[in-house]
C-alpha positions as a printed NumPy array, in Angstrom:
array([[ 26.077, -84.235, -20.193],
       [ 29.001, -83.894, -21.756],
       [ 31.706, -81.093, -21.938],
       [ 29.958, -79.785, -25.323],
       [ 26.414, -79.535, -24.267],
       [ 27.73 , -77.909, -21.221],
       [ 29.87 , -75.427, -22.905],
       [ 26.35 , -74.713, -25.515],
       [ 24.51 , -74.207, -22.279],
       [ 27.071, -71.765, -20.141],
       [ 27.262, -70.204, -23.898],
       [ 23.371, -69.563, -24.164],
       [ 23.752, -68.465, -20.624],
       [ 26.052, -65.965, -21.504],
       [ 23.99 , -64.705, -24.29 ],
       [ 20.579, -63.868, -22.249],
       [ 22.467, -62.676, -19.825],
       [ 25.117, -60.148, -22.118],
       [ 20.835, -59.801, -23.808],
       [ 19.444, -58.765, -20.462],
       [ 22.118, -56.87 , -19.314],
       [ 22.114, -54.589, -23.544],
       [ 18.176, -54.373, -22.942],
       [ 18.843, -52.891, -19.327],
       [ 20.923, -50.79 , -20.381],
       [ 19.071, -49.441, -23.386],
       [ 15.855, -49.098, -20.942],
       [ 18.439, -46.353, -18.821],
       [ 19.251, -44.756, -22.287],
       [ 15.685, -44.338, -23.277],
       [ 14.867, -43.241, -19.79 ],
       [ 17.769, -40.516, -19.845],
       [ 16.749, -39.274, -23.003],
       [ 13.214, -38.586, -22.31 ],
       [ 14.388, -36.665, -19.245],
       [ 17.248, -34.724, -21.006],
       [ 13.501, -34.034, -23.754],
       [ 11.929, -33.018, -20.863],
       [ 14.706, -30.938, -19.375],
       [ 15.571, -28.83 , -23.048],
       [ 11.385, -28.545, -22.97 ],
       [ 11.558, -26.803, -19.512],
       [ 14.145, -24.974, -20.623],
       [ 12.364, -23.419, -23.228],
       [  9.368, -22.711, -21.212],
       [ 11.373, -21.133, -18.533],
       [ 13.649, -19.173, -20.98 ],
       [ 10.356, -17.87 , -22.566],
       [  9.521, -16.553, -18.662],
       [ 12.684, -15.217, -18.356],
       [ 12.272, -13.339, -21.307],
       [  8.904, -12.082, -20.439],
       [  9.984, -10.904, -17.069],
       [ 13.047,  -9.239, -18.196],
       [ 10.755,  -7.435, -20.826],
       [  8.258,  -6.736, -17.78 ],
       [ 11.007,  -5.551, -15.033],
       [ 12.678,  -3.451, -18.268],
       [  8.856,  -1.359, -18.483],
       [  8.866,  -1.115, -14.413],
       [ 12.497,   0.347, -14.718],
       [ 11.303,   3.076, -17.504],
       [  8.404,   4.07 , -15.892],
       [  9.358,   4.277, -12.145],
       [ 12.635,   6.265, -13.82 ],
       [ 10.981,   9.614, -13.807],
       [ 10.048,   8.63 ,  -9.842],
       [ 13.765,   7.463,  -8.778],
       [ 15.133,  10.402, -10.096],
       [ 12.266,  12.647,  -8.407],
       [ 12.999,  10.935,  -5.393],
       [ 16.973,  11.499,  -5.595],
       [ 16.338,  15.028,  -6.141],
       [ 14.795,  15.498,  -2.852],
       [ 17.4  ,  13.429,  -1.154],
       [ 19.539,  16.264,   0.407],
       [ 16.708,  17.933,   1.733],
       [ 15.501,  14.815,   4.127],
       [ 19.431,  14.248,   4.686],
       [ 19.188,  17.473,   6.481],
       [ 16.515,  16.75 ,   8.765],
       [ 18.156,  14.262,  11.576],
       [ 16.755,  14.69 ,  14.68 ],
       [ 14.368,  16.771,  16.408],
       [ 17.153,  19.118,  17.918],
       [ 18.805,  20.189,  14.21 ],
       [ 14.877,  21.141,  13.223],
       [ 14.521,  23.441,  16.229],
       [ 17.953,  24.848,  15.919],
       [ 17.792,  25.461,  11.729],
       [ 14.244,  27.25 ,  12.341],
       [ 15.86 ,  29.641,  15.714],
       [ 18.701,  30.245,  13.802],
       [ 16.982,  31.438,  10.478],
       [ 14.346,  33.626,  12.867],
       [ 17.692,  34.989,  14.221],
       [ 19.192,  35.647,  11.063],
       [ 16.623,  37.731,   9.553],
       [ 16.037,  39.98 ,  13.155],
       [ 12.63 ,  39.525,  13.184],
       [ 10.147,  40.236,  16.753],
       [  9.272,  36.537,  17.567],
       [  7.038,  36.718,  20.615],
       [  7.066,  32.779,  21.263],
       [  8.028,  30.055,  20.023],
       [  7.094,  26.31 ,  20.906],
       [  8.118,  23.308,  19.573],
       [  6.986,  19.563,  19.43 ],
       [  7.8  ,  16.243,  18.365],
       [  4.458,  14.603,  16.987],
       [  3.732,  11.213,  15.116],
       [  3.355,  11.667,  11.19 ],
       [  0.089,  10.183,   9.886],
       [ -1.368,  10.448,   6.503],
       [ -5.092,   9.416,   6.275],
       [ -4.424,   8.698,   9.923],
       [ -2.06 ,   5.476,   8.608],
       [  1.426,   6.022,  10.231],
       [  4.398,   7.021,   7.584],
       [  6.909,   4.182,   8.38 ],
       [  9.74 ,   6.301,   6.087],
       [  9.218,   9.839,   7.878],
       [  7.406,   8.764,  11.154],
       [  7.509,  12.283,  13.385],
       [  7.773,  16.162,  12.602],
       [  8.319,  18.42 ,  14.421],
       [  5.694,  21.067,  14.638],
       [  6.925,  24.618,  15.332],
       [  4.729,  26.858,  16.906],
       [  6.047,  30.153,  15.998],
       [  4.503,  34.118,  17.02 ],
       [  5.869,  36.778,  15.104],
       [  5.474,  40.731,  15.486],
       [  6.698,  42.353,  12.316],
       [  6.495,  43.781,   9.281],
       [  4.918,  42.539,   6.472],
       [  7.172,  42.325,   4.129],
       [  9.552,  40.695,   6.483],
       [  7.367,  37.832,   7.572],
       [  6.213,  37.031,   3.944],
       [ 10.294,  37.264,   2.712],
       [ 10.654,  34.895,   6.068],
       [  8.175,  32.47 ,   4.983],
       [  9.343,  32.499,   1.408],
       [ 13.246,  32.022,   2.144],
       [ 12.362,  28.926,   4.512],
       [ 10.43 ,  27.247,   2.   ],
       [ 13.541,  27.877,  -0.108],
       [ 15.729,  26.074,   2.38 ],
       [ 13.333,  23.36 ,   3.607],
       [ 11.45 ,  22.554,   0.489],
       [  9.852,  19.577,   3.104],
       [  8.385,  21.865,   5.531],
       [  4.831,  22.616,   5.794],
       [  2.508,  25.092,   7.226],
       [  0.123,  23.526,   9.363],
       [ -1.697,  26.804,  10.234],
       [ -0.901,  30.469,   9.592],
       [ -3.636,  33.304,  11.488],
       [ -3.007,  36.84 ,  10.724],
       [ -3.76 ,  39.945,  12.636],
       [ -3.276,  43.622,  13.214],
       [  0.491,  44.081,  14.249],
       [  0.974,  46.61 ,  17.227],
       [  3.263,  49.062,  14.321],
       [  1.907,  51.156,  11.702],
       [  3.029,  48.61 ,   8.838],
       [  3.248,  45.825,  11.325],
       [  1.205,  42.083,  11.389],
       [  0.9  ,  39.755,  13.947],
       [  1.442,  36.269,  12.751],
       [  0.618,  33.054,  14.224],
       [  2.134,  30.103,  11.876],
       [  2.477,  26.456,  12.695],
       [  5.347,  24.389,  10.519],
       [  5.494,  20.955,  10.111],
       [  8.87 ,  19.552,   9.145],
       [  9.236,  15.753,   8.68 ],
       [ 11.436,  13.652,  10.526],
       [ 13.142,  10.666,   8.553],
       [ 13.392,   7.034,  10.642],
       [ 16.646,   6.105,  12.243],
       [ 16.976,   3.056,  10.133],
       [ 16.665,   5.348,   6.902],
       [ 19.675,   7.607,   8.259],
       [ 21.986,   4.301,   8.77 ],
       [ 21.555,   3.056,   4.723]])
């Protein structure tokens, strides 16, 4: 062979090669353009989602709005309620306050169920067992004016009876007042 035929040769070479290496490289092109297709396609889809959940989590917002604000206005009143010590001493103090006869009062530190499932946000009350000798019109005023200050509270049980004075009632009442959970008073 001579120097020509040798240069044609390394020359054709050259070519399949500088051919091989052009197809290779338009096989990666094709193949990152089908994945950036595939990629704007997803995109859509998932902006579409987006869109839809945004629209879904917008409704949830509106409607639970009336409930958030609901539960913000009761705030204060279970910010009050600590401990089982500050319910005793708000109730004593407000029996005090109003000079009322109490002939006994008891109170206890029970679990909160509702449809005997355990409340995980309020999980005790305190139950107040509470004897009063007094006037009617005091004890209802009482009842009224703690209901006023612990919207929360609940009577459990109230028993009337004859009072030992002319105008006077004998009143057995049980209150419930709702303890929140130690991890709700640290948020």
């Amino acid at each position: 062979m001579n120097a020509k035929q040798l240069a044609a040769i390394v020359l054709i070479v050259g070519i399949v090669v500088l051919f091989q290496l052009g197809m290779s490289l338009r096989t990666r092109a094709n193949a990152a353009a089908a994945q950036a297709d595939a990629a704007l396609i997803e995109e859509k889809k998932l902006k579409m989602q987006l869109e839809g959940e945004q629209k879904i989590l917008a409704d949830l917002k509106a409607e639970s709005q009336s409930l958030i604000d609901f539960v913000g206005e009761w705030e204060p009143f279970f910010a009050l309620i600590e401990d089982e010590e500050s319910a005793e001493t708000s109730i004593s103090m407000k029996v005090r306050d109003t000079d009322m006869l109490n002939l006994s009062q008891r109170y206890e530190q029970v679990p909160h169920t509702i449809n005997n499932k355990p409340n995980d946000s309020l999980p005790f009350l305190v139950r107040a067992s509470l004897v009063f000798d007094d006037s009617y019109y005091k004890l209802l005023n009482w009842i009224g004016m703690m209901e006023d200050y612990k919207p929360t509270m609940r009577v459990g049980k109230v028993s009337l009876s004859r009072g030992s004075g002319a105008d006077g009632l004998r009143m057995e009442l049980v209150l419930e007042i709702p303890l929140r959970a130690k991890s709700a008073l640290k948020k």
